[in-house]
N, C-alpha and C positions, 0 to 999 in steps of 0.2 A: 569398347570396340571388339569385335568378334575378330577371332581368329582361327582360319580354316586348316582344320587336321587332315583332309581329305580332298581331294583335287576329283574337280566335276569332267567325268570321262564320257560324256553322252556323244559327243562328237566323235569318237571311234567309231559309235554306229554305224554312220556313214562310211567308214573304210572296210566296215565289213559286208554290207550292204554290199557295195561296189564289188568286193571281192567275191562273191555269193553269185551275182549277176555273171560276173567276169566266166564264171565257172558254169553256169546253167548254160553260156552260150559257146563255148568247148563241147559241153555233151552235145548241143545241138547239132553244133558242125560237126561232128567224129562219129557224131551215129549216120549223119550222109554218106559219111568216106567209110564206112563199114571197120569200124574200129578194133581195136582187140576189147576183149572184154573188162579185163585188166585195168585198164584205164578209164575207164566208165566207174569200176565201183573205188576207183582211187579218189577220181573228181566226185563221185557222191557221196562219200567220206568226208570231203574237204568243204562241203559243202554242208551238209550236218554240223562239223564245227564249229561252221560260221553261224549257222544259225542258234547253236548252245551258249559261244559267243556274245552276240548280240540279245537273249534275254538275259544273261547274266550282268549283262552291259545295262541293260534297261532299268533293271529292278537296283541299280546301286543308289546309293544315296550319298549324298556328299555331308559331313558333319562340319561343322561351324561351334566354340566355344567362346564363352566372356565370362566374366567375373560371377555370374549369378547360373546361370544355364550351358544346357547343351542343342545344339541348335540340329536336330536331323531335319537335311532338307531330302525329300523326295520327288517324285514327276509331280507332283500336284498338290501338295500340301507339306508344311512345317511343322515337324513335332519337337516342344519346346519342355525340355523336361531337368525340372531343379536341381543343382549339383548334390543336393544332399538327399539325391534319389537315386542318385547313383548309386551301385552296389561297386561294379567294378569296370577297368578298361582295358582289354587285350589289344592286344597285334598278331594277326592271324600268322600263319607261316606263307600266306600267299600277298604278293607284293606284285607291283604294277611300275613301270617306270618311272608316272609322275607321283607316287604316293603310295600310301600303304593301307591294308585292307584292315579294318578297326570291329569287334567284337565288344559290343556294349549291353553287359546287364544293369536294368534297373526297375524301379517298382514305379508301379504306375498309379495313381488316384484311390486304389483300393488294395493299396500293400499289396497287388503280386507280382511277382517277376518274373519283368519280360525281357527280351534278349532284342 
């Protein structure tokens, strides 16, 4: 039975999506009302986050383990790599409310190591 080390955060997308949107439609209304400047490049700021955000959101992968393997699941395919391919397992210093951000070297099919 697999056990998951890493909790699937793909549904934040959506909250930052929304937040992104929230914020395109600020600058739209407050360049009507002749705005300060200020607040234009604060909302375009915030709005850049979201978008840094939400790739780094995208590209995460949720990992899954059991007795024999390491299960990384990603948007579209599962890479399923032997525990005695493992080299080593981190815990980054960056953590996430439901879970923690995991740093995994190992070797792949032809002895080199991938991260």
């Amino acid at each position: 039975m697999r056990q998951r080390l890493t909790e699937n955060i793909k549904w934040a997308r959506f909250v930052i999506v929304a937040l992104g949107l929230w914020f395109i439609w600020l600058i739209i209304n407050s360049s009507s009302q002749n705005s300060y400047l200020e607040i234009l490049i604060g909302e375009l700021i915030i709005i850049l986050i979201c978008s840094v955000l939400y790739i780094i959101i995208d590209k995460a992968k949720t990992i899954e383990i059991d007795d024999s393997f390491i299960y990384v699941i990603g948007k579209t395919e599962t890479e399923q790599i032997p525990i005695g391919d493992i080299h080593n397992i981190n815990k980054t210093i960056f953590n996430i409310p439901t879970g923690n951000i995991w740093k995994i070297r190992y070797y792949d099919k032809n002895k080199k190591m991938l991260l």
